[in-house]
NUPA-249803 format. One record per residue (C-alpha): residue in one letter; x, z, y. Coordinates in nm, 4 decimals. Layout:
REM NUPA-249803
REC  code         X         Z         Y
REC     a         X         Z         Y
...
***
This chain:
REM NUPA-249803
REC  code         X         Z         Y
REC     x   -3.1393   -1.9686    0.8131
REC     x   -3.4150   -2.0091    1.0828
REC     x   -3.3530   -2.0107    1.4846
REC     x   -3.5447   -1.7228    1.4992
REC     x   -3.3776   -1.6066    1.2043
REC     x   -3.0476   -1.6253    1.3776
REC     x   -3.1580   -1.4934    1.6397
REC     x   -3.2990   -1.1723    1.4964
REC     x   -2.9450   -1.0965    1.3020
REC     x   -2.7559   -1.1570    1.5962
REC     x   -2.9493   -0.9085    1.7983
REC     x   -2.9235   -0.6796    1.4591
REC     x   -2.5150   -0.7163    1.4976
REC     x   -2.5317   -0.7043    1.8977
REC     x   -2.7364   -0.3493    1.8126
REC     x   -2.5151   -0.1945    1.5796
REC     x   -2.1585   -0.2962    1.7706
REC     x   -2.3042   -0.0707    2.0353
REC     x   -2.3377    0.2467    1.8299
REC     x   -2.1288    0.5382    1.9269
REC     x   -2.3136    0.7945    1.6496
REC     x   -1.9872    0.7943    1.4711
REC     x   -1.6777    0.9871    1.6975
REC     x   -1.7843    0.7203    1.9343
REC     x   -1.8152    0.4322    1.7317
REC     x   -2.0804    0.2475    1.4848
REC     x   -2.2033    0.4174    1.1974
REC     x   -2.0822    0.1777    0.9690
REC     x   -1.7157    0.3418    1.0590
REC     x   -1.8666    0.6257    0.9273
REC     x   -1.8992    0.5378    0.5954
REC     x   -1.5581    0.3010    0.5374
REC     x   -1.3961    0.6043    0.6455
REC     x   -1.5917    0.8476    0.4137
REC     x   -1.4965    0.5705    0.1804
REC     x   -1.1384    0.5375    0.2645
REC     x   -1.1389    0.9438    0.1940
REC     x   -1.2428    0.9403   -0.1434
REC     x   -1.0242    0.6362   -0.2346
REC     x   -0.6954    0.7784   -0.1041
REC     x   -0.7560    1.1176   -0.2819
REC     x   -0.7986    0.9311   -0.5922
REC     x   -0.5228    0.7137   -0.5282
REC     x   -0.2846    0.9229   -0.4152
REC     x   -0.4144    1.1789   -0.6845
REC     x   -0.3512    0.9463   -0.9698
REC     x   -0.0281    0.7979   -0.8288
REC     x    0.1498    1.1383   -0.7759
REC     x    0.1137    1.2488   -1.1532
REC     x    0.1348    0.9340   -1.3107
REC     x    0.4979    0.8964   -1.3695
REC     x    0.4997    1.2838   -1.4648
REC     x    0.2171    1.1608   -1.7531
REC     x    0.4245    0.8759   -1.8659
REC     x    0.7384    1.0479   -1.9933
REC     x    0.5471    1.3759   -2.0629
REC     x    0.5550    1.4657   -2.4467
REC     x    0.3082    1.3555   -2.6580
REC     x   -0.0034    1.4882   -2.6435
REC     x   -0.0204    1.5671   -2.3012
REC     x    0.1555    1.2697   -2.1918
REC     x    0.2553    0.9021   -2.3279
REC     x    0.5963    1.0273   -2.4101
REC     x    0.7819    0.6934   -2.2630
REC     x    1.1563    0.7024   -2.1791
REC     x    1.2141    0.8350   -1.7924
REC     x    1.3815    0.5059   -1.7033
REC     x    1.0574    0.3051   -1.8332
REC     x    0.7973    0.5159   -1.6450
REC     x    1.0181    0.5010   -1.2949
REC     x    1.0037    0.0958   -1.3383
REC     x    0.6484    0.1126   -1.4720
REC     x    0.5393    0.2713   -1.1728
REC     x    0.7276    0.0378   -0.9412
REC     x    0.5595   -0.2332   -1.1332
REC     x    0.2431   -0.1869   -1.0468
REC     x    0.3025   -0.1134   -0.7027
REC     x    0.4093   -0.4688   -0.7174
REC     x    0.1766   -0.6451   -0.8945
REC     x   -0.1413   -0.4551   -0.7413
REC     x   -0.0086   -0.5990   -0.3797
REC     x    0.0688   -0.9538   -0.5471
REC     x   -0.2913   -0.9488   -0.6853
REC     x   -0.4663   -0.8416   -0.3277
REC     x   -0.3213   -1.1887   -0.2095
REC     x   -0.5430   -1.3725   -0.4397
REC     x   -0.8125   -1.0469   -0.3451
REC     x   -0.8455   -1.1476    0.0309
REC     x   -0.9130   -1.5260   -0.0756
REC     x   -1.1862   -1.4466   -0.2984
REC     x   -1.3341   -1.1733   -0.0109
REC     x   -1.2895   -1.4615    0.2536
REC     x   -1.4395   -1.7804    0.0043
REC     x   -1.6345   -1.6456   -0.2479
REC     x   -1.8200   -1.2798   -0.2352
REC     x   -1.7827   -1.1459    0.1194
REC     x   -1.6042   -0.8088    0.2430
REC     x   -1.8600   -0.5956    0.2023
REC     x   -1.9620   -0.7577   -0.1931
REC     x   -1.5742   -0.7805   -0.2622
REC     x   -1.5487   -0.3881   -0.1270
REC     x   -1.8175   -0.2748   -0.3489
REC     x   -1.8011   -0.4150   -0.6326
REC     x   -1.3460   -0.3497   -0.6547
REC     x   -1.4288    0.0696   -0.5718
REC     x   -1.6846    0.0229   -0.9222
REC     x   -1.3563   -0.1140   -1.0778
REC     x   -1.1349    0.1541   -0.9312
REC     x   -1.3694    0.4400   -1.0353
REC     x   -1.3557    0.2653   -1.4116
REC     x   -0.9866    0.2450   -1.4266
REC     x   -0.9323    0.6500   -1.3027
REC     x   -1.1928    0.6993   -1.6171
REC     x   -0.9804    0.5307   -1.8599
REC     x   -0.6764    0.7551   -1.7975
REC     x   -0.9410    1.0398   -1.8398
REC     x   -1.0312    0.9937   -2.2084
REC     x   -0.7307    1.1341   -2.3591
REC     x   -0.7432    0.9699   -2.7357
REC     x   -0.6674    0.6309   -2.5145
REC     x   -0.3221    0.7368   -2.4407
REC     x   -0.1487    0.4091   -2.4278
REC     x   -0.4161    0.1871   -2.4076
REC     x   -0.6264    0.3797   -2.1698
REC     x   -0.3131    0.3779   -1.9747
REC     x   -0.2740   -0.0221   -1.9875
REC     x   -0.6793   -0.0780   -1.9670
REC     x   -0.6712    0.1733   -1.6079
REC     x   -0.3407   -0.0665   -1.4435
REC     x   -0.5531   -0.3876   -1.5696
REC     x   -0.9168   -0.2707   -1.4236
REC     x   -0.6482   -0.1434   -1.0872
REC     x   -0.5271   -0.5185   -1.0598
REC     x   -0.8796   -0.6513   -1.1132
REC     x   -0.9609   -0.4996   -0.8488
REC     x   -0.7210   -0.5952   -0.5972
REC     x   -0.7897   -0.9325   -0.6840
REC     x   -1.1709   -0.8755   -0.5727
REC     x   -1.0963   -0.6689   -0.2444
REC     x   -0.7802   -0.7580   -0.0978
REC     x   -0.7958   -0.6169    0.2756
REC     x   -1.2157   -0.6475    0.2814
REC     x   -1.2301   -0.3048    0.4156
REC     x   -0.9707   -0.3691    0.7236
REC     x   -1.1527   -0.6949    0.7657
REC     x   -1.4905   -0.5299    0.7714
REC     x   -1.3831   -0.2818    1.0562
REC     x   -1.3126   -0.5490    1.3354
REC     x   -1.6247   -0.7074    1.2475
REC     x   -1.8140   -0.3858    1.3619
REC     x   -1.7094   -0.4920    1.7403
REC     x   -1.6683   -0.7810    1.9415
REC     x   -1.3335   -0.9036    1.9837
REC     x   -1.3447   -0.7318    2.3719
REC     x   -1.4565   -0.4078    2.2601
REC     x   -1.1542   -0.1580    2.3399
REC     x   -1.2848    0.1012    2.0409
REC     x   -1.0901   -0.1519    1.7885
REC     x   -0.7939   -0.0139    1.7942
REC     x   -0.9659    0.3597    1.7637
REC     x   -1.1462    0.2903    1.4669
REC     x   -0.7842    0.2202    1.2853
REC     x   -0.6452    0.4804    1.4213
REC     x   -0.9330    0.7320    1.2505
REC     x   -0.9022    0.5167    0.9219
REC     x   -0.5022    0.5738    0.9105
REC     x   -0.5449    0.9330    0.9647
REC     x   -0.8538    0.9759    0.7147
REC     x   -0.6037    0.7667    0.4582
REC     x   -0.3376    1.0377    0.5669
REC     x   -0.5711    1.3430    0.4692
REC     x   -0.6276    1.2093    0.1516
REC     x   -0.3123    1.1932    0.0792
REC     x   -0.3255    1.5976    0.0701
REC     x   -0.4682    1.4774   -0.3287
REC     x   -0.1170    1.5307   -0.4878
REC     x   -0.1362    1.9154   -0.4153
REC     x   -0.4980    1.8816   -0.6152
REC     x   -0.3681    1.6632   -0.8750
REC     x   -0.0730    1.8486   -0.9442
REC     x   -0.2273    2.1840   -0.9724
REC     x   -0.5024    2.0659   -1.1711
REC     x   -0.2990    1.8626   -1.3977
REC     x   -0.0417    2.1774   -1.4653
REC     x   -0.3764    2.4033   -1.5427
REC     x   -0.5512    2.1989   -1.7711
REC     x   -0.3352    1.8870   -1.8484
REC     x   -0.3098    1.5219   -1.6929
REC     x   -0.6907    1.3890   -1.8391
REC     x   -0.8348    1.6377   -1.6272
REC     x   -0.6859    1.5476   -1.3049
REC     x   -0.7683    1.1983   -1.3603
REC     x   -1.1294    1.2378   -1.4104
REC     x   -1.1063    1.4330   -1.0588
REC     x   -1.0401    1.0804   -0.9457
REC     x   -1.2564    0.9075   -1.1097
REC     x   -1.5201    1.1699   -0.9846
REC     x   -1.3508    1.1030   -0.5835
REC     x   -1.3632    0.7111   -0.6069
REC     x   -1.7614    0.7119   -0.7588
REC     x   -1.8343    0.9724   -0.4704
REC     x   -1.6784    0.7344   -0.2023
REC     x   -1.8704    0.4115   -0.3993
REC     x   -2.2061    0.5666   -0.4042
REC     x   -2.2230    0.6920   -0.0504
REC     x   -2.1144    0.3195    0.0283
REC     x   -2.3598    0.1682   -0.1466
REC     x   -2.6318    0.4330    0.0086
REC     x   -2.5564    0.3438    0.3373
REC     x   -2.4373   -0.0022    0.4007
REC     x   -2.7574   -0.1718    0.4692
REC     x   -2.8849    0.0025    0.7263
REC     x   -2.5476    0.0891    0.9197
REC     x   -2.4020   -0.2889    0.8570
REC     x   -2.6846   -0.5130    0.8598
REC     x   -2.6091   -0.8843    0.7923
REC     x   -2.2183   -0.7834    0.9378
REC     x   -1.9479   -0.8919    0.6239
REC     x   -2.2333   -0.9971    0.4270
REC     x   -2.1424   -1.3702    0.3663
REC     x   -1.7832   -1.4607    0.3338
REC     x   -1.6078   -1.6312    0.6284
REC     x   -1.5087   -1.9496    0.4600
REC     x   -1.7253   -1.9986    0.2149
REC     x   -1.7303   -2.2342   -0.0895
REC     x   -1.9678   -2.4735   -0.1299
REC     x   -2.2236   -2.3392   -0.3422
REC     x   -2.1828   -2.6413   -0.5942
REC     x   -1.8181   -2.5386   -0.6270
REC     x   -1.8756   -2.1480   -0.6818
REC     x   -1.9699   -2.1520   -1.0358
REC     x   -1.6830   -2.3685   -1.1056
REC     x   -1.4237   -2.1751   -0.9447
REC     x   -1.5339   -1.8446   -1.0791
REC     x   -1.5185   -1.9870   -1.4305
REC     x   -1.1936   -2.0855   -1.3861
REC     x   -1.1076   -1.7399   -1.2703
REC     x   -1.2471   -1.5510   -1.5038
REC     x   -1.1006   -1.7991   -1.7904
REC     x   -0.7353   -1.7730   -1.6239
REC     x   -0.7211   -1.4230   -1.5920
REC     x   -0.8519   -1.3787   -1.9858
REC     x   -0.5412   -1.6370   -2.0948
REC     x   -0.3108   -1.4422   -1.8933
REC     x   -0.4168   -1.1253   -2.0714
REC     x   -0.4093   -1.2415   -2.4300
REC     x   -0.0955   -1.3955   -2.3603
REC     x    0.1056   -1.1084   -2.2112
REC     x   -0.1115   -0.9204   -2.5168
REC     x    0.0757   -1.1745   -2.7826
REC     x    0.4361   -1.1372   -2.6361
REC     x    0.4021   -0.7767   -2.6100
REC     x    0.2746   -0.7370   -2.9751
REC     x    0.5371   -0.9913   -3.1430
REC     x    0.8235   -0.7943   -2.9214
REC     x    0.8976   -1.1363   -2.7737
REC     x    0.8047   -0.9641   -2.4539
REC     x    0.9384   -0.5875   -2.3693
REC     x    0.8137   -0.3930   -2.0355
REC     x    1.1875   -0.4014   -1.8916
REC     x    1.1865   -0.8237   -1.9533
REC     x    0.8175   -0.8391   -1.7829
REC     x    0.9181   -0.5694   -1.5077
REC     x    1.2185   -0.7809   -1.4052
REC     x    1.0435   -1.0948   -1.3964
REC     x    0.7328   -0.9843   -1.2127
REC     x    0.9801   -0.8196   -0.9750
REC     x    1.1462   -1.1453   -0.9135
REC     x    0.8047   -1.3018   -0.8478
REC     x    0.7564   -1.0583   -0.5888
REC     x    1.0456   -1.1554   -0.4222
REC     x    1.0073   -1.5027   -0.3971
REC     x    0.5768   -1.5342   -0.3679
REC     x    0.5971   -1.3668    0.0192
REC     x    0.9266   -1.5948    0.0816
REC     x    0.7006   -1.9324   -0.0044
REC     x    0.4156   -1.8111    0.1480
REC     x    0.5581   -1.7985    0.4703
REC     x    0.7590   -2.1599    0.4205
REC     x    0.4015   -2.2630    0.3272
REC     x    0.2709   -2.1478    0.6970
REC     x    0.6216   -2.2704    0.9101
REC     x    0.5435   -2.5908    0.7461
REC     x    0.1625   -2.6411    0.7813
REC     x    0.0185   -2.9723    0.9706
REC     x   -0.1862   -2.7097    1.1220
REC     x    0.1339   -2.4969    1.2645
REC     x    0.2624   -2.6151    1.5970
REC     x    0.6254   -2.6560    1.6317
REC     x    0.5963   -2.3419    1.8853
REC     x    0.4640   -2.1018    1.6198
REC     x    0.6213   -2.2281    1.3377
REC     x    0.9917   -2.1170    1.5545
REC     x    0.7940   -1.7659    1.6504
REC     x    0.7380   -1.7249    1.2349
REC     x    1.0749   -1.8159    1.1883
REC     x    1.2166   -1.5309    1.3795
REC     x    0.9871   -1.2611    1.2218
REC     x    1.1490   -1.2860    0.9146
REC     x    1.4195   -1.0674    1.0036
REC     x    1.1698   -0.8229    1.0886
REC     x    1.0108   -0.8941    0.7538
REC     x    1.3103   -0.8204    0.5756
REC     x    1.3514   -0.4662    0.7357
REC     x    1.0203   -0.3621    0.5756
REC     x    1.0668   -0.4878    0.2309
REC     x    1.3940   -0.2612    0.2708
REC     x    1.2000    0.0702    0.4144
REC     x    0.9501    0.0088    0.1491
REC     x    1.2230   -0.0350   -0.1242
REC     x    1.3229    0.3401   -0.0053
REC     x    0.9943    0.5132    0.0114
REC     x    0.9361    0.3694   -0.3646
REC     x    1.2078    0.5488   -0.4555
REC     x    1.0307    0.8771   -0.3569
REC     x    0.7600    0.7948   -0.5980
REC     x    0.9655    0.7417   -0.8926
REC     x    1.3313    0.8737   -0.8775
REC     x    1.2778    1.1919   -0.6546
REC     x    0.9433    1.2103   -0.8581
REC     x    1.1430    1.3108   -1.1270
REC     x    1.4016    1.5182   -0.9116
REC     x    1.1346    1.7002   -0.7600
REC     x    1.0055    1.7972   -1.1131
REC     x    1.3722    1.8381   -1.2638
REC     x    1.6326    1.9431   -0.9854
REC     x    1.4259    2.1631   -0.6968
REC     x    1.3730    2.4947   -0.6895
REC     x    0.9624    2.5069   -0.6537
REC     x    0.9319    2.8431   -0.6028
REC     x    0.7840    2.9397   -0.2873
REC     x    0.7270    3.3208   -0.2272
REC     x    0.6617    3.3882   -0.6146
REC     x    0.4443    3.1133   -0.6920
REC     x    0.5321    2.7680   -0.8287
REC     x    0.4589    2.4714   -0.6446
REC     x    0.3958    2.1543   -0.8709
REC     x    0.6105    1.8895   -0.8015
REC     x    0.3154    1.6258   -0.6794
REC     x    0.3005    1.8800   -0.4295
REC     x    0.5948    1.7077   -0.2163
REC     x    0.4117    1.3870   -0.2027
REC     x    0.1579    1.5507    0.0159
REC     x    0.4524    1.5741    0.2877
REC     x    0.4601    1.2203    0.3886
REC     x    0.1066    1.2719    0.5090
REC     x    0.1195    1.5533    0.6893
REC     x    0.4646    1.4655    0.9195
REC     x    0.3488    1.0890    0.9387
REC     x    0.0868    1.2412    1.1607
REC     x    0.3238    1.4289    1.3497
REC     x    0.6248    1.1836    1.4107
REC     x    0.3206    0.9136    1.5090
REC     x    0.1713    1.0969    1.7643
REC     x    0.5070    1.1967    1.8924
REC     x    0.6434    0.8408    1.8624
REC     x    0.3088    0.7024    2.0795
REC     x    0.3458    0.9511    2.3426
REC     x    0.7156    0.8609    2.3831
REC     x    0.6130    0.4564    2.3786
REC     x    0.3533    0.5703    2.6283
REC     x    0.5867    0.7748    2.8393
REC     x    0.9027    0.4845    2.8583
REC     x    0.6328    0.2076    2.9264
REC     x    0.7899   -0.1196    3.0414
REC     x    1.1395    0.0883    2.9478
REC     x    1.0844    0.1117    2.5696
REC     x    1.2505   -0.0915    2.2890
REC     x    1.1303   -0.4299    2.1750
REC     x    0.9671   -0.4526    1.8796
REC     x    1.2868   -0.6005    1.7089
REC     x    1.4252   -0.3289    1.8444
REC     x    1.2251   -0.0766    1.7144
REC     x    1.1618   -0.2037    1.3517
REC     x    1.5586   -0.2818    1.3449
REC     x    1.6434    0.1352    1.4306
REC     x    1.3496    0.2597    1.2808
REC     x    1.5287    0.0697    0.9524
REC     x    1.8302    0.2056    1.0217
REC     x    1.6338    0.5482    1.0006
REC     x    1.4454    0.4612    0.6570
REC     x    1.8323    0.4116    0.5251
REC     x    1.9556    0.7367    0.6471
REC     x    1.6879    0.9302    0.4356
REC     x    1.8541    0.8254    0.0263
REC     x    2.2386    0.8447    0.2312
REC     x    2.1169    1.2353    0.3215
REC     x    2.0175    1.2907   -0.0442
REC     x    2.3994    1.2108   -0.1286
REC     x    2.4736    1.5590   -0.0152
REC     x    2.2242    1.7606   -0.2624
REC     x    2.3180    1.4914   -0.5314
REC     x    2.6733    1.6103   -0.4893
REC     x    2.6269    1.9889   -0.4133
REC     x    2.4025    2.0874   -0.6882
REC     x    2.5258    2.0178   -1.1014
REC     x    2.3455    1.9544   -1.4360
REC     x    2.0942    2.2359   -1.4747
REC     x    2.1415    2.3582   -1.0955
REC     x    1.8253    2.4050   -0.8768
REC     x    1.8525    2.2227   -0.4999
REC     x    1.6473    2.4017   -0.2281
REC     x    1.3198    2.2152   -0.1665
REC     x    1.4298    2.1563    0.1802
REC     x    1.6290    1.8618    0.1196
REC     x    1.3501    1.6576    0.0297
REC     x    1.1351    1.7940    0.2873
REC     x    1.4584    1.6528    0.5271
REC     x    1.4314    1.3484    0.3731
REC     x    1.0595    1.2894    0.4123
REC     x    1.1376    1.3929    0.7741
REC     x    1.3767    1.1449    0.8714
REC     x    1.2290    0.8424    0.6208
REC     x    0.8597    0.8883    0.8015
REC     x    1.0096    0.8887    1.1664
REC     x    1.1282    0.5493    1.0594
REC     x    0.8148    0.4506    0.9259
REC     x    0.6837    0.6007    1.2604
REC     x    0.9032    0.3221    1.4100
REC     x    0.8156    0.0366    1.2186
REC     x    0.4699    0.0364    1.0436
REC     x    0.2637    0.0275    1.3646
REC     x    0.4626   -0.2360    1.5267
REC     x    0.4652   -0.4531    1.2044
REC     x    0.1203   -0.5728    1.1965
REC     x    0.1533   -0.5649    1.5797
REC     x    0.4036   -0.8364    1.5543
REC     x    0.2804   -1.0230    1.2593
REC     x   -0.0105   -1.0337    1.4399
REC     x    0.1732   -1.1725    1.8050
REC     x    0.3323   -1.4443    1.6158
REC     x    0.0408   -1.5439    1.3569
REC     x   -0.0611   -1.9519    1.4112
REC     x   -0.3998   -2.0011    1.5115
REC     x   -0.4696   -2.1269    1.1657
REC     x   -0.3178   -1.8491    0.9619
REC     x   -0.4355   -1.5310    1.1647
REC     x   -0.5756   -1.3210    0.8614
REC     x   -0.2657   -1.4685    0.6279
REC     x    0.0149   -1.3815    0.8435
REC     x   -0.1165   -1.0084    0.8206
REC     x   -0.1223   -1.0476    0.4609
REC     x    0.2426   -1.1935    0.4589
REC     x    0.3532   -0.8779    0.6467
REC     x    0.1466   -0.6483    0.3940
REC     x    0.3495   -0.8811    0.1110
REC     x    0.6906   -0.7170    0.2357
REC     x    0.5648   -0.3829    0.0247
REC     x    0.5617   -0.5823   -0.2913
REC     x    0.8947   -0.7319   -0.1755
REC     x    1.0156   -0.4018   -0.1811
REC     x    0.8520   -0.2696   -0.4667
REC     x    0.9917   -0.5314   -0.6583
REC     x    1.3037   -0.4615   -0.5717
REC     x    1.2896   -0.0731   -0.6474
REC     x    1.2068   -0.2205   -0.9793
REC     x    1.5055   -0.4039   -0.9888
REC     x    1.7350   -0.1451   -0.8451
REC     x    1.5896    0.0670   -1.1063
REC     x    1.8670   -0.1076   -1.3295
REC     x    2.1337    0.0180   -1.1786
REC     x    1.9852    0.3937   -1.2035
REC     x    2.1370    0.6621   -1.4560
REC     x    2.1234    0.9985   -1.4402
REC     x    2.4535    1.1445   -1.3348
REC     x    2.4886    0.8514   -1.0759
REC     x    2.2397    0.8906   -0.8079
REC     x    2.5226    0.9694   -0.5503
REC     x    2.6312    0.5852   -0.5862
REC     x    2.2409    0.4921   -0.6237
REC     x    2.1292    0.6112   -0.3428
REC     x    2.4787    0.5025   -0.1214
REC     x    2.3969    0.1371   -0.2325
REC     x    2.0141    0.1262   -0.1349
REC     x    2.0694    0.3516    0.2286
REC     x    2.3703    0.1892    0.2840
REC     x    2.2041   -0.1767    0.2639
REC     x    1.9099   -0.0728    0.4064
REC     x    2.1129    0.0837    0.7141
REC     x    2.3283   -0.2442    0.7356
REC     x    2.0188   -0.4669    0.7843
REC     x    1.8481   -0.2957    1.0398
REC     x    2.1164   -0.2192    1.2566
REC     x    2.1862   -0.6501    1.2305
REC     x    1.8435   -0.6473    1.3419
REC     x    1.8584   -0.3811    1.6363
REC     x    2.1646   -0.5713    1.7712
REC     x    2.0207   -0.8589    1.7669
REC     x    1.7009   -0.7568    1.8772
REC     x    1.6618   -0.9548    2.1927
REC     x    1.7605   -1.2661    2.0501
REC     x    1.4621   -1.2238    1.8150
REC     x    1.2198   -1.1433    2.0944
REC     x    1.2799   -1.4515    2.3062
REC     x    1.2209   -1.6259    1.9460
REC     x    0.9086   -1.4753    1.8479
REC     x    0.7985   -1.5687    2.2301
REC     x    0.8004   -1.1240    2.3078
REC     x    0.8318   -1.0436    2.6732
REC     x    1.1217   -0.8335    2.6646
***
C-alpha cells in the first residue's frame, strides 16, 4: 500500500470513529448490533428447544434417551467454546474479523437449515452441531474484536457500545418464547427454519452494509501470515478437520465409540485445554515475572466462573426438562411452553445489572474488590440449585411445582451473574501480559467450556428421583469455592496488583 494510500484509509478510519449516527456512536455499531439481534434469536431460539427435540418421540423429535440429550446439549456448549479458541487465531492470522464474521453467520444460517429439513432427523441433527463448530472455528470473538476497532483506544463511547451489544444479545434472548410457541403449533422443523430465516436476515444486512459503514477497519487480520504460508496452513486445516470427522464417523459406526464415551472425554479436554493455556502464558519468555504472579492469582477467580457456568448449564438441560415435566405452565388459562422460562434470564439480567451498577456507582471507593465480588457473587450462583432442593422435595412423581420456583431461581442465579460476568473480563483484562492481551480474554471466556464440561460430567451422577442430592452436591461446591474466594479476597487483590 501507497503513502498516499495510507494516508487516504487512515483519514477513512479517523472519519468513521467520529460518527455518532448510531445512539451516538459509528454506524458500523449499527449493524453488529442488528447482527448480534438476529444471531441471539436464532441461537437462543434453537438452543431452548433443542433438548425438548432430542428426546421427543419419533417423528417429531429424534427420540434419544433424556439422559443422552441433557449431556448432548452440554456437549456442544463445550466443544463450540473449545473450537472459538482455534476461531480467534484464524480471525487474528488468516481471514480478518470482519471475513471471519461473515463468512461463520453463512455457516450458522446453514446449520439452523439442517435441523429444518425434517427427513434428516439424526443426521441433520449431527450435520447442524458440525456446520455450528465450523463456525466457531472461523469467528471466534471477531465481532467483539471488531467493536473496539470502531474507536480509538481514548474514545470513552467503548465501553457504551458493549453495553448496547449485551443488551441487544439480552433481547434476543426473548427467542425461546418464539421458539417454543412455534415449535408446540407446528412441530420442532418449523421453529428451526425461523432461525435459519433470523441468522440469514442478520448475514445479509451485514454484508449490505459493511463497506460503507467499516471501510478498510477489520479488513486485514492483525497478525497476519505470510502470504507464502497461507495456502499451506489452510490445507492443513481443512485436511485435519476432514480426518477428525471420518474418524469420530468410523468409531461411532463400529460402536467402538458411544456419545456418553466421547461426551466424557471431550468434557475432560475442556477441563484441562483452559488449565494449559494459562501455564502456557505464566510461562512465556514474553511474560514478566510481575504478570506472570498477577495471572497466577486470577485463577481463583477463574475457577468461580467455570463453577457459575457449571450451574446455569444446568438450567439448559436438567430444569429444561423440569420445566417441561414438573411445573405447572398454566398461566391464567393458557399454557406457557416450557422454552418460555429461558426467556427469564434475559429479562432480570437487565434488571439486577442496572441495579448492581448503580449500587457500584453509589459505594464508589467503598465497594468490594473484584475478588470480592466474583467470590459472593459465586456464592450466589450456588444458592440458586441449593433453593431448588425445596421444590425437589415438596412436590412427588406426577405432582406439578408452581412456576415460581424457577422464576426464584433465575432470580438469585442472575444477581450472581450480575456480580461476576462484568467484572470477569474486567479483571482478565487488568492482569493480561502485554503479549497476551486478546488471549487472556479468551482464557476467561474458556472458563464456560470449563464449566460446560463439567455439567457434562456431573450429568453422570444425575437420575431422576435424585435431584435433591444433585443439586446439594453442585450448589454446595459451588457455594464452598466462592466463599474461599470472598475470604480471601484481599489477598488475591494485592496479587493480581488491584488497588484495594
Amino acid at each position: 500500500m501507497t503513502t498516499e494510500a495510507k494516508t487516504s484509509a487512515e483519514k477513512q478510519v479517523e472519519e468513521i470513529r467520529k460518527q455518532t449516527s448510531f445512539l451516538g456512536h459509528p454506524k458500523g455499531i449499527g449493524t453488529l448490533s442488528f447482527m448480534q439481534l438476529c444471531n441471539s434469536f436464532a441461537s437462543y431460539g434453537m438452543s431452548a428447544i433443542l433438548v425438548y427435540y432430542l428426546y421427543a418421540a419419533a417423528p417429531g423429535g429424534l427420540g434419544l434417551a433424556k439422559e443422552s440429550a441433557a449431556q448432548l446439549v452440554s456437549l456442544y456448549s463445550a466443544v463450540s467454546i473449545l473450537t472459538g479458541l482455534v476461531g480467534s487465531y484464524v480471525a487474528d492470522r488468516i481471514l480478518g474479523p470482519r471475513k471471519a464474521l461473515g463468512i461463520s453467520r453463512i455457516v450458522q444460517t446453514l446449520a439452523y437449515a439442517c435441523l429444518a429439513i425434517p427427513f434428516l432427523d439424526i443426521y441433520g441433527y449431527a450435520a447442524s452441531q458440525f456446520l455450528l463448530c465450523f463456525a466457531a472455528m472461523l469467528v471466534g470473538r471477531s465481532l467483539d474484536a471488531l467493536v473496539g476497532k470502531c474507536y480509538d483506544l481514548s474514545d470513552k463511547r467503548r465501553d457504551g457500545a458493549y453495553t448496547i451489544t449485551y443488551i441487544i444479545s439480552n433481547i434476543g434472548a426473548a427467542a425461546p418464547v418464539i421458539s417454543g410457541s412455534v415449535a408446540l403449533a407446528t412441530g420442532y422443523n418449523v421453529a428451526f427454519a425461523l432461525s435459519a430465516v433470523f441468522a440469514g436476515v442478520g448475514t445479509i444486512a451485514y454484508y449490505m452494509t459493511e463497506k460503507k459503514f467499516f471501510g478498510p477497519i477489520g479488513l486485514e487480520p492483525d497478525d497476519p501470515i505470510p502470504d507464502d504460508q497461507k495456502k499451506a496452513f489452510m490445507t492443513k486445516f481443512i485436511g485435519a478437520v476432514i480426518v477428525v470427522i471420518v474418524v469420530l464417523a468410523a468409531l461411532f459406526m463400529t460402536g467402538t465409540l458411544s456419545v456418553n464415551k466421547f461426551a466424557n472425554f471431550m468434557s475432560t479436554a475442556a477441563i484441562f485445554i483452559p488449565i494449559i493455556y494459562l501455564v502456557y502464558i505464566i510461562k512465556s519468555k514474553k511474560t514478566t515475572k510481575e504478570e506472570a504472579k498477577h495471572v497466577m492469582y486470577l485463577i481463583p477467580l477463574f475457577i468461580c466462573n467455570c463453577f457459575a457456568m457449571l450451574v446455569w448449564t444446568q438450567s439448559t438441560s436438567i430444569l429444561a426438562i423440569y420445566a417441561e415435566e414438573s411445573v405447572n405452565r398454566n398461566l391464567f388459562g393458557i399454557e406457557i411452553t416450557p422454552a418460555a422460562f429461558q426467556t427469564l434470564p434475559a429479562i432480570i439480567a437487565i434488571i439486577w445489572g442496572s441495579v448492581v451498577t448503580a449500587l457500584w456507582t453509589k459505594l464508589g471507593d467503598r465497594q468490594l474488590s473484584a475478588p470480592g465480588k466474583i467470590g459472593y457473587g459465586t456464592v450466589l450462583w450456588g444458592l440458586g440449585p441449593l433453593f431448588m432442593i425445596i421444590p425437589f422435595s415438596i412436590y412427588g412423581p406426577g405432582e406439578k411445582a408452581s412456576p415460581l420456583w424457577l422464576i426464584i431461581f433465575y432470580v438469585i442465579i442472575i444477581l450472581g451473574e450480575a456480580f461476576t460476568s462484568p467484572v470477569g473480563y474486567s479483571s482478565a483484562s487488568l492482569v493480561a501480559p502485554k503479549a497476551f492481551a486478546t488471549q487472556m480474554i479468551t482464557v476467561w471466556s474458556l472458563s464456560q467450556s470449563t464449566g460446560a464440561a463439567l455439567s457434562t460430567l456431573a450429568v453422570n451422577f444425575y437420575k431422576e428421583g435424585s435431584e435433591s442430592i444433585y443439586f446439594l452436591m453442585i450448589g454446595g461446591l459451588t457455594c464452598i469455592v466462592g466463599l474461599a474466594v470472598g475470604i480471601m479476597r484481599n489477598k488475591i487483590a494485592k496479587g493480581m496488583g488491584l488497588n484495594e
